[in-house]
KEROMAR-374884 format. One line per 4 residues: number of its first residue (from 0); their letters; for each residue x negated, y negated, z negated of C-alpha. Coordinates in pm, 1 decimal. Example, Ala and Ser with C-alpha at 12.3 -4.5 7.8 and 13.67 -1.06 7.14 Angstrom:
REM KEROMAR-374884
0	as	-1230.0:450.0:-780.0 | -1367.0:106.0:-714.0
REM end
This chain:
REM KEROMAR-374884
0	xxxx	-7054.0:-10248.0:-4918.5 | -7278.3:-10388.9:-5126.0 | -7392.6:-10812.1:-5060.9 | -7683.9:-10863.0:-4857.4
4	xxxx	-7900.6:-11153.4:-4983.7 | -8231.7:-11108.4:-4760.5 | -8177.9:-11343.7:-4452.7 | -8469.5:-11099.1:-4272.3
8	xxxx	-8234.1:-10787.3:-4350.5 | -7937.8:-10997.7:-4182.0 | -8183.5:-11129.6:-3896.7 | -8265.8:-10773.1:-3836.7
12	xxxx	-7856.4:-10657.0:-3875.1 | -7792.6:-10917.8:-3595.9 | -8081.3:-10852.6:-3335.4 | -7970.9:-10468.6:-3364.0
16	xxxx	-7574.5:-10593.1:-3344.6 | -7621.6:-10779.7:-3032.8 | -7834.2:-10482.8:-2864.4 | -7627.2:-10181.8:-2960.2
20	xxxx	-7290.6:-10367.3:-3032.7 | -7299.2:-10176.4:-3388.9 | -7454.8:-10243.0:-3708.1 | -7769.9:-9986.0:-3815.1
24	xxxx	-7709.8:-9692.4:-4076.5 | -7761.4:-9773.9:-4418.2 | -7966.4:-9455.1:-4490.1 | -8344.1:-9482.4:-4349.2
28	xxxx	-8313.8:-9129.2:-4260.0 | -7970.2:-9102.8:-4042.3 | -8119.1:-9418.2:-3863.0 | -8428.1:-9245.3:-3722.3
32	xxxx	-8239.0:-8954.2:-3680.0 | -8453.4:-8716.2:-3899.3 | -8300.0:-8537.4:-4177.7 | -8241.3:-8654.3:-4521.9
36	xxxx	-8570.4:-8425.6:-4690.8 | -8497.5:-8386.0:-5082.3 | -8796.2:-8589.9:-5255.7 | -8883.1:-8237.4:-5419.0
40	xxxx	-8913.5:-8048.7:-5129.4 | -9054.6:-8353.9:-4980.0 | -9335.8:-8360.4:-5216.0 | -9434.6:-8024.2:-5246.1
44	xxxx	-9354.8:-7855.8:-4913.4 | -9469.5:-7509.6:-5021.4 | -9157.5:-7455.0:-5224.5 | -8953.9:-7475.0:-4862.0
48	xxxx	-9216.8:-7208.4:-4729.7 | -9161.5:-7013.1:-5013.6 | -8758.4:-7032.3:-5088.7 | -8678.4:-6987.5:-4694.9
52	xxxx	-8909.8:-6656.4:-4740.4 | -8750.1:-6500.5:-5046.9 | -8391.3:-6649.6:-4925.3 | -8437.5:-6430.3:-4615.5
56	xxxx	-8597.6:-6156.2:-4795.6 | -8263.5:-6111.7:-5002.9 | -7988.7:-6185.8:-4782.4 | -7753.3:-5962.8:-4854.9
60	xxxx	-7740.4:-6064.9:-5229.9 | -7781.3:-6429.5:-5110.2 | -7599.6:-6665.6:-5324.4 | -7594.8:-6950.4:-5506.7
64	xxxx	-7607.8:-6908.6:-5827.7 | -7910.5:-6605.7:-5756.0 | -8077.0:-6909.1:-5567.8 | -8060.9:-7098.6:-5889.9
68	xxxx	-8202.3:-6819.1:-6090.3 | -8520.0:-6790.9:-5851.2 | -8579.4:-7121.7:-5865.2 | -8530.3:-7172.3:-6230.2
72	xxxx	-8733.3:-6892.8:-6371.6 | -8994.3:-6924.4:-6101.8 | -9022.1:-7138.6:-5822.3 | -9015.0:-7495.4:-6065.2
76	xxxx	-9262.5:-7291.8:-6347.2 | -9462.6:-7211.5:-6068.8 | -9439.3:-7556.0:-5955.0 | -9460.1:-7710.7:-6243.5
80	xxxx	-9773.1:-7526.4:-6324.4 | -9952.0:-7658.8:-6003.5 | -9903.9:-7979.1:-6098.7 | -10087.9:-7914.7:-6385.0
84	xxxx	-10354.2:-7770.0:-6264.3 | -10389.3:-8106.3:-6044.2 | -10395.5:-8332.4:-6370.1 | -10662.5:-8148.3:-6486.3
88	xxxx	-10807.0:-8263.9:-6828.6 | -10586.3:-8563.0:-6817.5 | -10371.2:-8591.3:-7127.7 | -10111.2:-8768.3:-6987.0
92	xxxx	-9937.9:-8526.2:-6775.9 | -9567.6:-8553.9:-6822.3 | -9330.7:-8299.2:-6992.0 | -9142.1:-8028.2:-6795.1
96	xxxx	-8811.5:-8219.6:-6829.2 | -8972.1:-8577.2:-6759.4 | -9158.9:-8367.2:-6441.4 | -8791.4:-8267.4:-6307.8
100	xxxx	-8651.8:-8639.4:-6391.4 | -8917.6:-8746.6:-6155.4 | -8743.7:-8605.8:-5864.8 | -8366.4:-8652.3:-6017.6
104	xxxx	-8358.3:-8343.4:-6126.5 | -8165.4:-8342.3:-6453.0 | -8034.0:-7998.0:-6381.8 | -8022.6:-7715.4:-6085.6
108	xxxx	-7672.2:-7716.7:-6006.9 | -7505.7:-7548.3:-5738.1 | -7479.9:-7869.5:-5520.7 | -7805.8:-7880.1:-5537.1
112	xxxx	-7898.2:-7584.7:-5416.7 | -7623.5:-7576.8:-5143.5 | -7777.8:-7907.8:-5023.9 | -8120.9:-7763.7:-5013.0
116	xxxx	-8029.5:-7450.5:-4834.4 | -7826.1:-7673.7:-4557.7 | -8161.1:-7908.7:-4476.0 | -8378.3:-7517.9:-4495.1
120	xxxx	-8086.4:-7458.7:-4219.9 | -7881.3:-7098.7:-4423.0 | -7525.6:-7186.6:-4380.6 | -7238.8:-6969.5:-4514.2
124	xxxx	-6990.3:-6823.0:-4255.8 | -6851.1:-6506.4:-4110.8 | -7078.2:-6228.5:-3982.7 | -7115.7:-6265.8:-3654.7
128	xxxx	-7270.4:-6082.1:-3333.2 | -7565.3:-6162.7:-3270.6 | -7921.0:-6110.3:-3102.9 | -8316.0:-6096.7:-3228.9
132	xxxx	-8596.3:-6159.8:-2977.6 | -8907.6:-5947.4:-3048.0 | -9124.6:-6229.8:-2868.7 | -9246.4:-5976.8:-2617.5
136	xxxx	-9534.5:-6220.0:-2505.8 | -9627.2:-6277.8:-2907.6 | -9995.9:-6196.7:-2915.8 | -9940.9:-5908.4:-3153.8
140	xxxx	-9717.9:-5706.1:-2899.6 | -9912.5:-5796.9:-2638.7 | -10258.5:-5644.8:-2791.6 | -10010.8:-5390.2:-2949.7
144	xxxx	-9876.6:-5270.0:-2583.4 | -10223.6:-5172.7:-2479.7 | -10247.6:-4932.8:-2741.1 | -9880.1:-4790.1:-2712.3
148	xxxx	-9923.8:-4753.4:-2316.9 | -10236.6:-4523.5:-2339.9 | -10040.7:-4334.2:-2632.4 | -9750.0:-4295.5:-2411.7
152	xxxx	-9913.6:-4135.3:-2103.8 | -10087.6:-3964.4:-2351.1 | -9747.1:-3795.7:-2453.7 | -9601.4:-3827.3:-2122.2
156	xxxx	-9827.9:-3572.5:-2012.7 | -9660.6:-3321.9:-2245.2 | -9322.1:-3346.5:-2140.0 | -9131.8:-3222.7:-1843.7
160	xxxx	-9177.6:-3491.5:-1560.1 | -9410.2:-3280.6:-1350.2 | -9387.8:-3088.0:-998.0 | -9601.8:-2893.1:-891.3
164	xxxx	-9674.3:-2749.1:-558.5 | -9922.0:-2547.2:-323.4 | -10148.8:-2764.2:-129.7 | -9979.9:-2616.0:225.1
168	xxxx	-9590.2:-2724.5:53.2 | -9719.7:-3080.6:-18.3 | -9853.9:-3142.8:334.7 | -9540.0:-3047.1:498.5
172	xxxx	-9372.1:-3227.4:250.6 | -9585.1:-3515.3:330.3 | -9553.4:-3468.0:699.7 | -9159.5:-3396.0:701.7
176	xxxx	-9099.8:-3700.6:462.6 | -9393.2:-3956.0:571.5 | -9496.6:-4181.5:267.7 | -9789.1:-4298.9:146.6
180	xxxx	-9718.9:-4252.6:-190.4 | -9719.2:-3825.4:-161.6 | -10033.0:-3870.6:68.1 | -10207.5:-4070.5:-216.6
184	xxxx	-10071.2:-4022.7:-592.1 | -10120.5:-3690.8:-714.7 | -10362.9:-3466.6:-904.8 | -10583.0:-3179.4:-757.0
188	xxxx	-10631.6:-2823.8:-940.9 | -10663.8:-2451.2:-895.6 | -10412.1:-2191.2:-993.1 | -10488.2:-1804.4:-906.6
192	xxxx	-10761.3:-1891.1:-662.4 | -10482.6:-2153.5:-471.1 | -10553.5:-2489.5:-389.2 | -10235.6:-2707.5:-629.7
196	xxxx	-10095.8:-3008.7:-645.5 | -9941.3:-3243.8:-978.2 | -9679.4:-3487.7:-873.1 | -9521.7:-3753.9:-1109.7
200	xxxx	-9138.8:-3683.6:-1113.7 | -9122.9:-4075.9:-1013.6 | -9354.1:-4033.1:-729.7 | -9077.6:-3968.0:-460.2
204	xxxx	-8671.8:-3998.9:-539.1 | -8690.4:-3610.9:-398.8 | -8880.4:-3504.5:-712.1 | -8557.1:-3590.2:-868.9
208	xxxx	-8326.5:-3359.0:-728.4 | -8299.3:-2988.6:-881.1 | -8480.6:-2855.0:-536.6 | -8807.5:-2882.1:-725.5
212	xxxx	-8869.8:-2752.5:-1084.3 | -9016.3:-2986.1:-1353.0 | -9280.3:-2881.2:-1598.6 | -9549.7:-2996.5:-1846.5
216	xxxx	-9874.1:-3142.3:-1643.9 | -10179.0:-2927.6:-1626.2 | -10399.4:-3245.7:-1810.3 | -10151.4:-3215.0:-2163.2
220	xxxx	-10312.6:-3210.0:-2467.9 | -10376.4:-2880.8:-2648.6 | -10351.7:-2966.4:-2998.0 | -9992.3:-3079.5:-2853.5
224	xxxx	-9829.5:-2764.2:-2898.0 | -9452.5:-2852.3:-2806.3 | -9319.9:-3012.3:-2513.1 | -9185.7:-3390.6:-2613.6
228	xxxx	-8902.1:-3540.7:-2528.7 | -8877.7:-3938.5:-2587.1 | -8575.4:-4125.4:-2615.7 | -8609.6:-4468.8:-2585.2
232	xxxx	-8364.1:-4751.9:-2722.4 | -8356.0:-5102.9:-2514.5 | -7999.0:-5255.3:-2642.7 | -7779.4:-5236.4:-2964.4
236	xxxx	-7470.7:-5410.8:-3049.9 | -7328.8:-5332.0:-3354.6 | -6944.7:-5355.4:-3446.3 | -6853.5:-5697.5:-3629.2
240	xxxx	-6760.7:-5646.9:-4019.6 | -6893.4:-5285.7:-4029.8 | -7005.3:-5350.9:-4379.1 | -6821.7:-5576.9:-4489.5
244	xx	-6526.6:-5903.8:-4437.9 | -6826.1:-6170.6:-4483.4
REM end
């Protein structure tokens, strides 16, 4: 421990000691409890923006000596050449070395660039299982969902999730099984001079059973030529180390 001189430092040491009954941290950043930001990233926070996105872009080359490559042969040029561009006509713009040296940066080794990737938050360890939220609320989906619902009862009308009946077998099946819902949600046509009706297969759970046939509605889409069938995926876990150990 190095000697402390400054009688304000120990003033300070002492209020702190008799508060907390422990002496502060040494390092400005572990005592505020942010993280220790390199000064390069500190300085020119669009590298972080843009390492984090090609990091993530190539994970499953990710490494660090590739990271050192990246950053050698493009990122720091790139860099470098920004700060350039902010000197402007001014001669006395320092070397590409003596830029580095600025930020004690004598060299990219892999310590480095295993201490950057911790404070970007990458860590190396095992594959494990785990889970991606698709934000459904994200305004993107949201204005997105609009779209896809229209599409999909669009298609829906092509595929086999219709009954249809005479008008004279929907009233008694109205009458026999009393809800509102046969009463009020279908669609009206004519078939062969006779009076029809177009249920939804979710209309009423007896729709379900194999009493009552299931076709294509009468309102499909003729440039639709096929009947659809969608499957639709909600879940997916996949098997730990399917590709490979780590």
């Amino acid at each position: 421990m190095k000697v402390i001189k400054d009688y304000q430092t120990i003033m300070k040491w002492n209020r702190v000691f008799r508060v907390n009954e422990f002496f502060p941290h040494p390092n400005y950043y572990v005592e505020m409890g942010k993280s220790n930001q390199p000064v390069f990233l500190e300085t020119f926070p669009e590298v972080k923006l843009e390492l984090s996105r090609w990091a993530k872009l190539n994970m499953m080359d990710l490494n660090c000596e590739s990271i050192g490559v990246q950053m050698k042969q493009k990122i720091l040029p790139k860099t470098y050449q920004t700060y350039l561009e902010d000197c402007g006509l001014d001669n006395q713009h320092l070397s590409y070395p003596d830029f580095l040296r600025c930020f004690h940066l004598k060299s990219i080794s892999d310590s480095t660039i295993w201490r950057w990737m911790k404070y970007l938050g990458f860590n190396f360890c095992e594959r494990r299982k785990n889970y991606y939220c698709d934000k459904h609320e994200d305004e993107m989906n949201v204005q997105y969902r609009e779209k896809f619902i229209k599409e999909y009862f669009k298609y829906e009308q092509n595929k086999y999730r219709w009954v249809h009946l005479s008008e004279d077998e929907a009233i008694k099946l109205e009458e026999m099984k009393e809800d509102k819902l046969l009463e009020n949600t279908f669609i009206e046509y004519e078939e062969n001079n006779e009076n029809m009706r177009e249920y939804h297969v979710d209309t009423h759970p007896i729709f379900m059973s194999d009493q009552y046939e299931k076709n294509i509605s009468t309102r499909r889409d003729p440039a639709l030529t096929r009947p659809l069938m969608m499957i639709g995926q909600d879940e997916t876990v996949f098997k730990q180390y399917s590709f490979s150990r780590k």
